[in-house]
N, C-alpha and C positions, 0 to 999 in steps of 0.2 A: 504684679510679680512677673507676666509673662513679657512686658515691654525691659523688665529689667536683664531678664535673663536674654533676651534676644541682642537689646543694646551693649553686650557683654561682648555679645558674639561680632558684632560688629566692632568694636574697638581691638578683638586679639586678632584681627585680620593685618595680615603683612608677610614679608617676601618667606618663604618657608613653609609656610603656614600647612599643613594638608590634611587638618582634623580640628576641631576644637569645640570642647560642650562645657554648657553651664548650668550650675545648678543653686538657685537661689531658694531655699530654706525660712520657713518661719516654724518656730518650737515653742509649743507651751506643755509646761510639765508642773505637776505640783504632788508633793512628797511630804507622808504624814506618817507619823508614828508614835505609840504611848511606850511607858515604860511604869509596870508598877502603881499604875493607878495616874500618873502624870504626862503631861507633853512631852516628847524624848525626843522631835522633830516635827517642826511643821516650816514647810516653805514651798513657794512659788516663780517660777523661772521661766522668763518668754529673751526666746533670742530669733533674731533674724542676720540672713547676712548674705555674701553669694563665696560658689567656690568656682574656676576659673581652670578648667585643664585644658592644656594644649598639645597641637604633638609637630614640633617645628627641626627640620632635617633627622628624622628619625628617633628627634630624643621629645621626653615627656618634661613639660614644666606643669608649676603648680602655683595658684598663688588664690587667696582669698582674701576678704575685708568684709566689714560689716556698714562702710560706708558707703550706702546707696546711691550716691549722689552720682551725677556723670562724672563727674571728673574723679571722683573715688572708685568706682568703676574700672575708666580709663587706665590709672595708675596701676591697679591690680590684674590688669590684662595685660598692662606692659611689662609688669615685673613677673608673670610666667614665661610669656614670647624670651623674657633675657636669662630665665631659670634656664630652660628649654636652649636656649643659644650655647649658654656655657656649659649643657651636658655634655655637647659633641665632644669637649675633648678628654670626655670620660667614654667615651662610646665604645663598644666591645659589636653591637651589629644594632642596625636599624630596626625598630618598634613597626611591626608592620599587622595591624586590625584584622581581624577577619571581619567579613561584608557586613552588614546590617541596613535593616528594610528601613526606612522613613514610617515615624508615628504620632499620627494625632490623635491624646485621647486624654478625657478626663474621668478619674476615676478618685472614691470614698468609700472606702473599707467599712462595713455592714459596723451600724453604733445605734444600739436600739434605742439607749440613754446614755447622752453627751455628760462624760463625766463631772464636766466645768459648768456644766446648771448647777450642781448637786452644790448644797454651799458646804465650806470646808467645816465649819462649825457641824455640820449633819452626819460629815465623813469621822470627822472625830469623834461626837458621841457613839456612833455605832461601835470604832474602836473601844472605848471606854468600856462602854457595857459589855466587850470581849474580854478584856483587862481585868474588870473585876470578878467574870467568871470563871476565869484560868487561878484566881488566885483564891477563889472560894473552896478550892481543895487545901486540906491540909499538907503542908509540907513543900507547897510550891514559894521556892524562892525568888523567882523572879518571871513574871511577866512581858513579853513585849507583841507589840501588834504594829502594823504598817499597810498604808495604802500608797499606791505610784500610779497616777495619771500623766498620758503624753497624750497630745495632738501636733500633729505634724504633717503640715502641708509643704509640700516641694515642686517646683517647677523644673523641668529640663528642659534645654535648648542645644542643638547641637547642629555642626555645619553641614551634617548631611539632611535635614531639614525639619527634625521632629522633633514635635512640641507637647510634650505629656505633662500634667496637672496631676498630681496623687496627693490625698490626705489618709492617713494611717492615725488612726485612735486606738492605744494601747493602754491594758490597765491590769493593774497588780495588787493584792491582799493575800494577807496571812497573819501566822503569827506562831510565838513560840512557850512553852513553859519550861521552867527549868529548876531543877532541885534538887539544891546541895545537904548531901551529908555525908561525915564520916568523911572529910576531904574528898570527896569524889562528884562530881558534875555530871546529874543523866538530865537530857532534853528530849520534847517532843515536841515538832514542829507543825502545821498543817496550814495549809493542804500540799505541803512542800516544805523543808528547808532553805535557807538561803533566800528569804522574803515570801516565800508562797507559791500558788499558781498564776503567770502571766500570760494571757491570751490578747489578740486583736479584738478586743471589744470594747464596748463603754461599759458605765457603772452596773450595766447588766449582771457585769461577772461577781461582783462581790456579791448580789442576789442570789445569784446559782451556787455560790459555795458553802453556804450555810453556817458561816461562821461560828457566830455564837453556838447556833445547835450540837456542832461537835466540839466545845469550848470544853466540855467537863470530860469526856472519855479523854481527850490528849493530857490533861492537865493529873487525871490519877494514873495513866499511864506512864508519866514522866514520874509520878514518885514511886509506885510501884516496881520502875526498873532497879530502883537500890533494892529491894530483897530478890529480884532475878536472879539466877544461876548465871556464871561468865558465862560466855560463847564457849564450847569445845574449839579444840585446838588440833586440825588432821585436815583429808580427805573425806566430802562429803556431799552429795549431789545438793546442789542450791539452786531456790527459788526466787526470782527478784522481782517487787513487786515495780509499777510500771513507771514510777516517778525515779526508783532508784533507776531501771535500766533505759530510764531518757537520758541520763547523768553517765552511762558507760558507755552508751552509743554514740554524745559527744564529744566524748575524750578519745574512745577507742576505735570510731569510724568518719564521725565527724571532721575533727583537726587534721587526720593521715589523707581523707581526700582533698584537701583543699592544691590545689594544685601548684602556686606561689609559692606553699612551703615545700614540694615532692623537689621543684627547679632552685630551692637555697635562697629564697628570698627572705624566710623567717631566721637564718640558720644563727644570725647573732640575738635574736632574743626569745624566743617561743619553739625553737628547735626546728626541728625539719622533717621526715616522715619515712618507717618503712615501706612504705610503697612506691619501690622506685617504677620509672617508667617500663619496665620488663617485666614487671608484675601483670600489668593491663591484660586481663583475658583468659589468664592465666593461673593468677594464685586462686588454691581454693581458702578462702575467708572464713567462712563457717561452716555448718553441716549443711543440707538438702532444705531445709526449715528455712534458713533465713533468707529471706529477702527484703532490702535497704532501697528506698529513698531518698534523693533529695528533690523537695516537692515546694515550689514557691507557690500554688498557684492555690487560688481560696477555694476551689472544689478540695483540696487536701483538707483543709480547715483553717481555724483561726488563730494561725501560729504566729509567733514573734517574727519568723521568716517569710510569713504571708504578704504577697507584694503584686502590680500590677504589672512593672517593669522596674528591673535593677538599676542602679545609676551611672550606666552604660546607655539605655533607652533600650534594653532588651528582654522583651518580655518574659515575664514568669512561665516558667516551665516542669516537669516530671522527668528526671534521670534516675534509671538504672544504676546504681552501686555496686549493689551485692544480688545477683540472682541465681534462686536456688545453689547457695554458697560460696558463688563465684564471681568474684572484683570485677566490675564491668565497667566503672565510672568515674571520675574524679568531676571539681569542680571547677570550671574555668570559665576565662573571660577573653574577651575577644582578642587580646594581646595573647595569652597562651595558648588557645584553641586549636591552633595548631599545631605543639608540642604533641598532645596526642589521636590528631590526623583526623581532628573535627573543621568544617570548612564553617561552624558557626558557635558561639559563645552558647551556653548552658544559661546563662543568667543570673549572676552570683557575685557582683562587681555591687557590694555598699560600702557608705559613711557612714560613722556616728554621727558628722553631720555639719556645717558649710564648709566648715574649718579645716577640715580631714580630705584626705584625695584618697576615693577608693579603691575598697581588698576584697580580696577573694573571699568571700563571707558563708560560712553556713548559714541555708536558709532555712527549710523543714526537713530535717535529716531523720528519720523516723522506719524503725522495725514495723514490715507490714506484720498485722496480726494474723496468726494460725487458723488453725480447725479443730485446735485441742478446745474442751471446756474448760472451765476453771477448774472442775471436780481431777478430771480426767492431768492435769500441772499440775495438783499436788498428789498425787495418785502415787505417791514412792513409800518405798518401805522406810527409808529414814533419811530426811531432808534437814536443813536449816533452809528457814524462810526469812528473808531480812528485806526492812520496810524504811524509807527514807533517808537521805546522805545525811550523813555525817563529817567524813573528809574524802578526801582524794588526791593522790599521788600517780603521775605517769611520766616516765621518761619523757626527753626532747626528742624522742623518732615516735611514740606513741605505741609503744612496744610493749613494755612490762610495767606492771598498774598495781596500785592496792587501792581499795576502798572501803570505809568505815562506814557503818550505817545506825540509826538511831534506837534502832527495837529488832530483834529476833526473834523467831518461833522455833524449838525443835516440831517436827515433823515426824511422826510414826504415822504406818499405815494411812495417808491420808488425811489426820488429824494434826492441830494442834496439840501437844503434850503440855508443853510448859514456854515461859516466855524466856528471853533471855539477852543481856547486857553487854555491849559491848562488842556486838557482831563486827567482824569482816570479811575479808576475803581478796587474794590475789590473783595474780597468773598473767598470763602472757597475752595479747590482744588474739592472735589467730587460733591457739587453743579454745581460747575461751567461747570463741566463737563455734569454730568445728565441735564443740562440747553441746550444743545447744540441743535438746532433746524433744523442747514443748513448747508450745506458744499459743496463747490464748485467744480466741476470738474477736472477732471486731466489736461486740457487745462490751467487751474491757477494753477496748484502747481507748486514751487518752492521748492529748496532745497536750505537752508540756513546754512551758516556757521557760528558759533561761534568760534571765535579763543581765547577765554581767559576763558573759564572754568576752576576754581580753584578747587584742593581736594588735603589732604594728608599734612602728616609732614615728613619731610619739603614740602610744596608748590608744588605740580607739576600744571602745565598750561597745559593743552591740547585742542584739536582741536576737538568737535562736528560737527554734519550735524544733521539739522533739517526741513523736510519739511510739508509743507501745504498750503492748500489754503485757502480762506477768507472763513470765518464763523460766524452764527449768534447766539447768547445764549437769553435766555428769561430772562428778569425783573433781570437785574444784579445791582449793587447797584455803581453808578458812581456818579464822581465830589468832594468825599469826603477831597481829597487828597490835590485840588489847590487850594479848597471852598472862595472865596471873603469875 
């Protein structure tokens, strides 16, 4: 891989030329899931290929192929050099890098067990035996479980002379129950919605989640929420537990830093961001309590954003966002660096993968955790507690949000009262923030993954880490969403 990616670099050589890195990709993934007691997916997918960026009289070409060969190679280095030629007479001002140091290194992302030993037939029973435990409660209509293994080795080569080898092992399990009656759809998901929990691990993780063991508490929890009381409908201090608020933190803090869209790069499909440049330094974000994150680097943990070096060749790093409530940070890459008067990239430049030229990507975007206890976060005289997504809505600036979640607690004195159906909750991104009143220890934080973050034309999917722990905001405006 490393003579492919280097013979890249030699063929996009020619008169212009003043940059150019390559990135040759091998992927294996395989993706399982039951439904109901049967097979609802099962499949396997290994791609290799190279992708080929250049940067020739101030403008960026792009071009990729999956044919190896020299002469396939060749062809896909020339047809960036001519991508790159014909920008210029689109040009508006010259693409100019901030520096970066030359790196050799090879690194493999901590895999205690390589998920691709595990045979899939072994993967599936274990679903199974999930499957039929969720459905051993009365009233569960419907069943689903899923497993997602990647391995992914990447090679970068680039003109300034560095040559890094990275493989990332990533893995994902969950599952969901769900139960219809009286026309009405209540679900309960674990250890997450939207497929589960996803970390930088091998098959270890679905070891540590326990599946099965909490197969029966989610499964009468889901029928149970039809005799729930709705959610109240007003002003009410709210609790959110720490997978929901990985899910606010990437809509509400996440997407607004990314810096690509602050300068209208995203503005025709995924919107663009309040955070304009006159914010930086300035706006207050939240209360004194929070402080944000973005953390590529594996002392953070084993997040889907977890990485050695971005694919730029710029190592993983720790920014500042939000401290003690105030916007310090956006996300950028060597092209934009110095829009806001950094002389070096952050480290936030991925692909989904050969095919793709890369974006400015969240990587571990994550609320550090407080000094409150957990006793001490739910310590209110009358809260709503709401526990796993449901849906989610936010403007194209990142502005004003609602979110729906799967299960609620009213809250008196500190306790649960009663459970309750159909939670939500809205508001504005900087309220919500400056509202912030609690936040739980580092003993509760988790690190959450999202595996299906969308941005970009065409389409790339990539893989977030988001952590935090459970936290409380004052007089947030809930119920509006499921209202009876």
């Amino acid at each position: 891989m490393k003579d492919l990616a280097l013979h890249a670099l030699d063929a996009v050589a020619g008169a212009g030329v003043t940059y150019a890195d390559a990135r040759v990709q091998e992927i294996r993934d395989r993706q399982i899931a039951t439904k109901n007691g049967k097979v609802g997916h099962a499949s396997g997918n290994e791609s290799m290929g190279i992708g080929i960026r250049v940067l020739v009289f101030g403008c960026w070409g792009f071009a990729a192929t999956d044919d190896l060969t020299p002469s396939g190679i060749a062809s896909a280095a020339r047809l960036a050099r001519e991508i790159a030629q014909a920008s210029v007479a689109a040009r508006k001002q010259d693409v100019v890098l901030a520096p970066e140091q030359k790196f050799e290194s090879t690194w493999v992302s901590p895999c205690r067990i390589d998920p691709f030993s595990i045979s899939a037939d072994q993967q599936l029973a274990t679903l199974l035996a999930v499957d039929a435990e969720l459905r051993r409660a009365s009233g569960v209509t419907l069943a689903e479980t899923s497993m997602h293994f990647e391995r992914r080795r990447q090679v970068f080569a680039s003109t300034i002379g560095s040559l890094i080898d990275q493989t990332r092992y990533t893995a994902g399990a969950g599952y969901s129950a769900l139960s219809y009656q009286d026309g009405e759809i209540q679900r309960r998901s674990y250890p997450n919605s939207f497929g589960g929990q996803y970390q930088l691990k091998g098959y270890e993780l679905v070891e540590e989640l326990q599946l099965l063991e909490n197969a029966p508490r989610i499964a009468e929890e889901a029928v149970a929420l039809h005799s729930a009381d709705q959610c109240p409908e007003g002003e009410f201090d709210l609790i959110l537990d720490s997978s929901q608020l990985g899910l606010q933190i990437h809509e509400s803090i996440g997407h607004p830093i990314e810096l690509d869209r602050v300068l209208g790069s995203e503005a025709n499909y995924a919107g663009m961001s309040f955070l304009t440049l006159d914010q930086l330094g300035k706006l207050r974000y939240g209360s004194e309590l929070v402080n944000v994150v973005c953390d590529a680097r594996l002392e953070h943990g084993p997040g889907l954003g977890t990485f050695a070096f971005d694919d730029e060749g710029v190592p993983a790093q720790s920014t500042g966002i939000i401290r003690h409530g105030r916007f310090t940070g956006y996300m950028t890459s060597r092209e934009t660096a110095a829009h806001v008067g950094q002389t070096r990239s952050n480290g936030c430049m991925r692909a989904d993968g050969w095919a793709r030229i890369p974006l400015i990507r969240m990587t571990n975007v994550s609320l550090e955790p407080g000094r409150q206890t957990l006793e001490e976060v739910f310590d209110a005289d009358h809260a709503i507690y709401m526990q796993t997504n449901r849906s989610w809505s936010i403007d194209d600036k990142r502005y004003n949000f609602q979110f729906g979640c799967e299960i609620g607690w009213e809250i008196r004195n500190g306790k649960r009262v009663r459970m309750l159906k159909n939670p939500s909750y809205s508001g504005i991104s900087t309220e919500f923030w400056n509202a912030c009143s609690a936040i739980a220890g580092p003993e509760h934080w988790t690190l959450w993954g999202v595996p299906n973050c969308g941005k970009g034309q065409p389409e790339q999917v990539m893989g977030t880490g988001h952590g935090a722990s459970p936290a409380r905001f004052r007089k947030i405006k809930i119920g509006s969403a499921y209202a009876g």
